[in-house]
VOVEX-248882 format. One record per residue (C-alpha): residue in one letter; x, y, z; residue number from 1. Coordinates in steps of 0.5 Angstrom, whole numbers, plus 500, padded with zeros to 3 digits. Layout:
residues N
 resn   x   y   z resi
    A   X   Y   Z  NUM
...
END
This chain:
residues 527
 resn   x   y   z resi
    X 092 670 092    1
    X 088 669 098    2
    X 084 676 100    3
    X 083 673 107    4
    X 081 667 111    5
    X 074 667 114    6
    X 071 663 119    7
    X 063 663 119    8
    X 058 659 124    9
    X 051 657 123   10
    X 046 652 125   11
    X 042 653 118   12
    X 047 648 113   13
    X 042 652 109   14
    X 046 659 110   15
    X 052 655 111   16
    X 053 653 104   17
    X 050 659 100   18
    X 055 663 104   19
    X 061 660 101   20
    X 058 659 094   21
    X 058 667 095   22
    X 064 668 097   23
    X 067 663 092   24
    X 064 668 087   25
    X 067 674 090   26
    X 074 670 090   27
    X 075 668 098   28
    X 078 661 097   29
    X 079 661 104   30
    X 073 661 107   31
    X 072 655 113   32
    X 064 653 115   33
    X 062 650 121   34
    X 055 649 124   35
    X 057 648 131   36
    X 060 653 135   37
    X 064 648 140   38
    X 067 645 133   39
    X 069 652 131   40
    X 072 653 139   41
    X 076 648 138   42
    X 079 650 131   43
    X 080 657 134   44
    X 085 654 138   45
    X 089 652 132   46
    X 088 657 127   47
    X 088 663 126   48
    X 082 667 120   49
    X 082 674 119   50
    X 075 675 119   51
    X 070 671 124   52
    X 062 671 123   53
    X 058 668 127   54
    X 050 667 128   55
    X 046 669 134   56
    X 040 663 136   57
    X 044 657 136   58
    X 043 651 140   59
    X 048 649 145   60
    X 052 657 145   61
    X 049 662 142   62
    X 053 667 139   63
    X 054 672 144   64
    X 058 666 148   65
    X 061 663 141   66
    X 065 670 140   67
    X 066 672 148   68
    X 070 665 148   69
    X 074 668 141   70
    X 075 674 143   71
    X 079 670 148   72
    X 083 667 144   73
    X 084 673 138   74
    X 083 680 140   75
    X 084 684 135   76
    X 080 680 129   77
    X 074 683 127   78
    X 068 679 128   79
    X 061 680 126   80
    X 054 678 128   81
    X 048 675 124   82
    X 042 677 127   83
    X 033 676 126   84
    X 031 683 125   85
    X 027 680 133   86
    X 034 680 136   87
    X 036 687 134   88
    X 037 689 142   89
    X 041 682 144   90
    X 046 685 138   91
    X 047 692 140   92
    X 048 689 148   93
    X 053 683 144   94
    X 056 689 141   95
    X 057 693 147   96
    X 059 688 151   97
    X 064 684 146   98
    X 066 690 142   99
    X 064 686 136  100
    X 065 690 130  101
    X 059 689 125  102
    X 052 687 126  103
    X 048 685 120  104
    X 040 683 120  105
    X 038 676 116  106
    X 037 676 111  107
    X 043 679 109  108
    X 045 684 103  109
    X 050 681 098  110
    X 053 688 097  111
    X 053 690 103  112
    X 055 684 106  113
    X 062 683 101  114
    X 063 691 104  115
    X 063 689 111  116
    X 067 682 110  117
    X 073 687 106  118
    X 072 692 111  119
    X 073 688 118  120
    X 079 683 114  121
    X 082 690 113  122
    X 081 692 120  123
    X 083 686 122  124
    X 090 686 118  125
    X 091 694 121  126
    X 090 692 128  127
    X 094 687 127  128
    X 100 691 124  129
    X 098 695 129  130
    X 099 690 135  131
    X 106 689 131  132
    X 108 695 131  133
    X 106 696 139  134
    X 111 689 140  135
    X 117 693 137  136
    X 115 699 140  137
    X 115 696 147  138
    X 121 692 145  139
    X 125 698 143  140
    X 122 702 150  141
    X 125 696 153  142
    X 132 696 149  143
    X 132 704 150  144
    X 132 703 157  145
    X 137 698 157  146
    X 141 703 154  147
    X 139 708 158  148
    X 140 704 164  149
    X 147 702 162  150
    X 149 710 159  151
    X 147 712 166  152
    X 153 707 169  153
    X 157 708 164  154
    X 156 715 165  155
    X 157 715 172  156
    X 164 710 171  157
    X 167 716 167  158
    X 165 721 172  159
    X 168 718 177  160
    X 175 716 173  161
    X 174 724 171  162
    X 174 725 179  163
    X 180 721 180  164
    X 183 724 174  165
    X 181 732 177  166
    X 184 730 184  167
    X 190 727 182  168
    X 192 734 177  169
    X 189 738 183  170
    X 194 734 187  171
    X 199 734 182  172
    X 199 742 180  173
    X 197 744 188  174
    X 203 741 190  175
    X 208 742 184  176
    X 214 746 187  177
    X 215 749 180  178
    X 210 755 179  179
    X 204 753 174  180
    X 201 759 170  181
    X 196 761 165  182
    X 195 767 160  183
    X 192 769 155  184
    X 195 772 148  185
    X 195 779 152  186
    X 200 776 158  187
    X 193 777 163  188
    X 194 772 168  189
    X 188 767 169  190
    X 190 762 173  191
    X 196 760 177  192
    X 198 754 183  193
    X 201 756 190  194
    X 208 756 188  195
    X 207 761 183  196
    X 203 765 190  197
    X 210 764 193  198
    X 214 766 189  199
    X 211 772 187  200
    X 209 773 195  201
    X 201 775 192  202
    X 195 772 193  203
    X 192 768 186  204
    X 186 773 186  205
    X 192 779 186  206
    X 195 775 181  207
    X 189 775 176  208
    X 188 781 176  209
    X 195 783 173  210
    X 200 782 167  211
    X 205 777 167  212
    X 210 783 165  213
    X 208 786 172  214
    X 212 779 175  215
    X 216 777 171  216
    X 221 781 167  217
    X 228 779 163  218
    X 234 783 162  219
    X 236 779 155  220
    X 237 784 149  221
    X 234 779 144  222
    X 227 780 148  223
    X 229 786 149  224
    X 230 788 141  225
    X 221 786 140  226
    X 217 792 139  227
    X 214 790 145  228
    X 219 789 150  229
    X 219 783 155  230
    X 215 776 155  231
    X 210 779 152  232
    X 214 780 146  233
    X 218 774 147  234
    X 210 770 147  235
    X 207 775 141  236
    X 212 773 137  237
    X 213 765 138  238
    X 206 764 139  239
    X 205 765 131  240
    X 209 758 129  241
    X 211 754 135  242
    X 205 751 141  243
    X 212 750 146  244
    X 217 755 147  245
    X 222 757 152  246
    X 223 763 155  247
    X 231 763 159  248
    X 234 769 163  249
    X 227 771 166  250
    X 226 774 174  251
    X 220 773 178  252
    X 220 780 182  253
    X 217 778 190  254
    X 213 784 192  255
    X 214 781 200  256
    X 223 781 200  257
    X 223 785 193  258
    X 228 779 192  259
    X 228 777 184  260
    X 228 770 183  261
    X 232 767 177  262
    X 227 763 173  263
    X 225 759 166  264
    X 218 760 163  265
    X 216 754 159  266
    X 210 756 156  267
    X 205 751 151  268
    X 199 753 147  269
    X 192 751 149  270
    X 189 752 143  271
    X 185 748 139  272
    X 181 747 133  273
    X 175 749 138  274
    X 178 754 143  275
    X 175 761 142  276
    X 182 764 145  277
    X 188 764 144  278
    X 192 762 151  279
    X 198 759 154  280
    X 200 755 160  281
    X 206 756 163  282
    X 211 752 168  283
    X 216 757 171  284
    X 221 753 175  285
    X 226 756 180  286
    X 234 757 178  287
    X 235 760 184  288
    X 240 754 186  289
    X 243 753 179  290
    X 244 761 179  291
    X 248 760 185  292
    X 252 753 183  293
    X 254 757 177  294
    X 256 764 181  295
    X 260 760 184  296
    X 263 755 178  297
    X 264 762 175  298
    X 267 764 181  299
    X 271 759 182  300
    X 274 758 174  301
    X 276 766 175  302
    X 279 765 182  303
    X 283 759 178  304
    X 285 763 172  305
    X 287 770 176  306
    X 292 765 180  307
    X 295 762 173  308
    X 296 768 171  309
    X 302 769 176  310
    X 307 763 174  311
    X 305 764 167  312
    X 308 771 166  313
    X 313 769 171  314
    X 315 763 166  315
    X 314 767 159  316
    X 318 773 162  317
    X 324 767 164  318
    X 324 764 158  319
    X 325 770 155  320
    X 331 771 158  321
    X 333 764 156  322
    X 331 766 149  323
    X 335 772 148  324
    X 341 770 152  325
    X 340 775 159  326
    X 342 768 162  327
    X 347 766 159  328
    X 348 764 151  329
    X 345 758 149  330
    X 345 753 144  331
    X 342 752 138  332
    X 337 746 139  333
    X 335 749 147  334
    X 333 756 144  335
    X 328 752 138  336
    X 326 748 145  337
    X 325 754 149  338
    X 321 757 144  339
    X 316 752 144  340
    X 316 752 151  341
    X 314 760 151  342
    X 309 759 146  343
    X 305 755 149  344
    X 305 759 155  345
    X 303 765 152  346
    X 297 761 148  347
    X 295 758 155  348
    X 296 765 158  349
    X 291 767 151  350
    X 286 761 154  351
    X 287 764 161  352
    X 285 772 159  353
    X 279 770 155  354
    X 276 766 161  355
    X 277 772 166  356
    X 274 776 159  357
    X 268 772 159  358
    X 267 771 166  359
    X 267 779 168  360
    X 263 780 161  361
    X 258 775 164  362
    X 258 776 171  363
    X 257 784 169  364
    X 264 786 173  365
    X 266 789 166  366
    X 264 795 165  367
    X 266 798 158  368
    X 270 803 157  369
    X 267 808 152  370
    X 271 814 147  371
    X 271 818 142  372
    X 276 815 138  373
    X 278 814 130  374
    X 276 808 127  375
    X 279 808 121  376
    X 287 808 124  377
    X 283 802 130  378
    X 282 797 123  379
    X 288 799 119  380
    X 292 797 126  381
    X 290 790 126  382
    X 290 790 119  383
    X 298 792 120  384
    X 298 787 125  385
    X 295 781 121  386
    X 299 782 114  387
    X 305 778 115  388
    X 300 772 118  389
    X 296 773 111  390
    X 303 773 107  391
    X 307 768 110  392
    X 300 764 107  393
    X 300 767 100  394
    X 293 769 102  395
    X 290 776 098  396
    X 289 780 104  397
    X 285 787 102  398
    X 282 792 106  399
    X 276 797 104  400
    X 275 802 109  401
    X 270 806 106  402
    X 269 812 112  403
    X 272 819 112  404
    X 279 819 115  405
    X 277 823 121  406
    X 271 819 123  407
    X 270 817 130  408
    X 266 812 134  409
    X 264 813 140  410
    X 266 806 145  411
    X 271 801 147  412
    X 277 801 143  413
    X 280 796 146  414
    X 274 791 146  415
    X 273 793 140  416
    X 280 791 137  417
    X 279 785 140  418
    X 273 783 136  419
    X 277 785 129  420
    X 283 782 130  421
    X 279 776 132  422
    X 274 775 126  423
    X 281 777 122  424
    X 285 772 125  425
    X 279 766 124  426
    X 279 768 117  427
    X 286 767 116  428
    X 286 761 119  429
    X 280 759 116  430
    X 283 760 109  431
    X 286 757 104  432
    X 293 758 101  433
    X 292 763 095  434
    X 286 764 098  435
    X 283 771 098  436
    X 280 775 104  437
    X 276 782 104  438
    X 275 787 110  439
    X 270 792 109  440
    X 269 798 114  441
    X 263 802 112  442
    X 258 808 117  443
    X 251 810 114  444
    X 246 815 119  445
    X 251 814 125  446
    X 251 806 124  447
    X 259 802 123  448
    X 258 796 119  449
    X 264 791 120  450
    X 265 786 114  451
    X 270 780 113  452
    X 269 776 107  453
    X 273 770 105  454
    X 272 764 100  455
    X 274 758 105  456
    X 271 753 106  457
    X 265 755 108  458
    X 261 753 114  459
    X 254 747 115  460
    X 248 750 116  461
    X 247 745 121  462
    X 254 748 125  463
    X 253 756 124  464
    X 247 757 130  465
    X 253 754 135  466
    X 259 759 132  467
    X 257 764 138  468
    X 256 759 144  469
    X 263 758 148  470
    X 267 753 147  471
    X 265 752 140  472
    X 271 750 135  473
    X 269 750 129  474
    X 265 746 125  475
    X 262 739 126  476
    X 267 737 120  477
    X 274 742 122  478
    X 276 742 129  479
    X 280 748 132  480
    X 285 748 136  481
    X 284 754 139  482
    X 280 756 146  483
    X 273 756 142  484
    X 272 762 146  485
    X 274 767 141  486
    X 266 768 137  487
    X 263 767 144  488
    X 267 773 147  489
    X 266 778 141  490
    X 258 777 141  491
    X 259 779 148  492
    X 263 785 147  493
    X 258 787 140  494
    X 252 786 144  495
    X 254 789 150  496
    X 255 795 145  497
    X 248 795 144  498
    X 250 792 136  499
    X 249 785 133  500
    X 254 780 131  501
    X 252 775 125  502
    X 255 770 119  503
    X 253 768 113  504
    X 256 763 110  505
    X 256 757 104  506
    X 260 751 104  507
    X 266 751 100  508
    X 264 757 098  509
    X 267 761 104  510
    X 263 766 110  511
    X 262 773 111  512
    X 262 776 118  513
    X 259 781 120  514
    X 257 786 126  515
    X 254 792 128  516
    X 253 799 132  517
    X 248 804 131  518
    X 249 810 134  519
    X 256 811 135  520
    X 259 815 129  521
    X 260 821 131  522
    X 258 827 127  523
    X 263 830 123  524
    X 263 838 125  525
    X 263 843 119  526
    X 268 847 120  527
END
């Protein structure tokens, strides 16, 4: 292994030659000799040593001219210089001038020679991986700035996009005719569009500093039944499982008309995995005119219906008088046809009833009628009423009437009447033959709990959230052939008591109905 390549120049052949038998002993192998410093210029041009030593008297370049002339060509290479103990102040300016690193005085230690050789070939090694490193530094300053350069452009393209995007949702969101509104876990409002300002009638500053419950309010009994009643409950309570949910039957109070405007809330989190706080963004679409366009639809079914119960009665009353000979006697064969006729009179006058009842409780024209009156002879009557049905159909028909036989409740018999006989009649014509159907009337701390429990055929699961929508007619599987608003109207008449209305149901194992209405028992004097 070469400990280095060193270039030496010297008039004195002399010198020359014992120079590289000593580095040979000291094991420098690479040791390159010259006499003639212009002969050493033009190897230079070629080759590259790690250590140049040069003589200071020599005939046509002297020493100080030699390494000027070197240090052109290989700055940082370490250099020493020979000198006559008389040249001492020539070396020192070489020195000053050149930046030579070593001077050594003739004759030469061989110890001290050796040491200096392995210093300034180390030192040239060092600034040489120093100039490489410099080299890196310097190409990766260029790369760094380049980066740099290109981060800049590409920051300013992606601010610019980011400008575009803002102004676009700025557009989108200032101009939207739906109400745009923001609000924390608690409803206070933190920010809003101008349509949210129109339609509240207040100004975005007024607005945040108010609550979402202060504008917006709904009278719907299932948001009204949170422990906290209104929105906020609505929001408390969703927010813990569901990012989006939508709030219906809300109205928007308008501090300027004092005019309640019809509205949905369409409410979406904002949370994230970095958000702090919980909150919501919410569109508020106005249903004004869909309020409207439904009014009138309503208006228009009851006008319709009211105006069909005229001929119908009309109709059923002649029919009657055909069937029992009023008019004349009659044959066989017509009274069969005529009996037909008048019974799907009197069903299409059913259907007809149903919709006003619908119509009146919906549109808040159907005040209940409420009394004090005894609930266990209201059951037993519509038991009565069902019995033959139950066994013309060979079905057990039970009733549990557990209350005293005075009891009273405190509403609208009629109303009430008409959700029995109704849930009733669905499980008698739901039920098999032989089947088997159980009522069951039971108070408790001023509650009436209802039951009508039977082994049918039972209800899907998928079927059971749409039993008490209009117009539902059994399961997906089973079509009714009655109006489907029977459940629809019994949970308006339930709610409208302040009570509730549910079915649990198995397939093929059968469903049971029930309702409940707190606080209508009447307390049973002592006497």
């Amino acid at each position: 292994m070469s400990l280095g390549k060193i270039l030496y120049v010297d008039d004195d052949k002399l010198l020359t030659s014992t120079f590289s038998t000593l580095m040979k002993v000291e094991g420098f192998n690479d040791v390159v000799v010259f006499n003639n410093p212009i002969e050493a210029i033009d190897y230079l041009k070629k080759e590259s040593p790690d250590l140049i030593i040069s003589d200071f008297l020599m005939p046509e370049m002297n020493g100080l001219e030699f390494l000027r002339e070197a240090k052109k060509l290989y700055p940082e290479i370490s250099m020493i210089l020979l000198t006559a103990y008389a040249d001492k102040e020539n070396a020192i300016k070489t020195i000053n001038e050149i930046g030579v690193y070593k001077y050594i005085e003739k004759p030469w230690d061989n110890d001290d020679l050796i040491m200096n050789i392995k210093n300034g070939i180390e030192r040239s090694h060092l600034l040489a991986d120093l100039r490489d490193k410099i080299v890196q530094l310097e190409e990766a300053k260029a790369q760094l700035t380049k980066y740099s350069q290109n981060l800049e452009e590409l920051v300013a393209e992606r601010t610019k996009e980011l400008d575009n995007a803002n102004l676009k949702l700025s557009a989108i969101i200032n101009y939207c005719a739906d109400g745009i509104i923001i609000i924390d876990a608690k409803g206070n409002i933190e920010q809003v569009n101008p349509a949210c300002e129109n339609m509240t009638g207040l100004s975005a500053h007024s607005l945040k500093t108010m609550k979402i419950q202060e504008i917006a309010y709904t009278d719907n009994p299932e948001y009204n039944k949170a422990p906290k009643s209104g929105v906020n409950a609505a929001i408390l309570g969703l927010s813990c499982d569901n990012s989006e949910f939508l709030l219906r039957d809300l109205y928007i109070r308008n501090f300027l008309t004092e005019v309640a405007v019809p509205v949905e809330i369409n409410f979406a989190s904002l949370t994230d995995e970095y958000s702090q706080e919980e909150k919501f963004v919410g569109v508020i679409r106005n249903f004004s005119v869909q309020k409207e366009t439904e009014r009138l639809r309503d208006d228009f079914i009851a006008t319709l219906t009211h105006d069909l119960r005229t001929p119908l009665l009309a109709a059923i009353q002649t029919l009657k008088f055909f069937i029992d000979g009023s008019l004349g006697e009659i044959k066989e064969q017509q009274k069969v046809m005529l009996s037909t006729m008048l019974q799907s009179n009197e069903d299409l006058l059913g259907l007809v009833n149903a919709l006003l009842e619908v119509y009146r409780f919906e549109s808040g024209k159907l005040n209940l009628c409420k009394t004090k009156f005894n609930i266990k002879d209201l059951v037993k009557q519509c038991y009565d009423e069902l019995e033959p049905l139950s066994k013309k159909k060979d079905i057990e028909f039970n009733l549990h009437c557990d209350v005293d036989d005075d009891l009273k409740v405190n509403a609208d018999r009629a109303e009430i009447k008409r959700v029995i006989t109704n849930l009733c009649g669905n499980a008698l014509n739901y039920t098999n033959k032989g089947g088997i159907i159980d009522i069951y009337v039971k108070s408790q701390s001023g509650d009436l709990m209802f039951s009508v429990i039977d082994n049918g055929n039972g209800i899907p699961k998928e079927d059971i959230a749409h039993l008490f929508k209009r117009f539902s007619q059994g399961t997906s599987k089973k079509r009714s052939t009655g109006t489907g608003l029977g459940l629809y109207l019994s949970r308006q008449i339930v709610e409208a008591h302040g009570g509730k209305i549910w079915v649990e149901s198995k397939v093929n194992h059968g469903s049971e109905f029930s309702f409940l209405l707190t606080n209508v028992v009447e307390e049973l004097k002592v006497v």
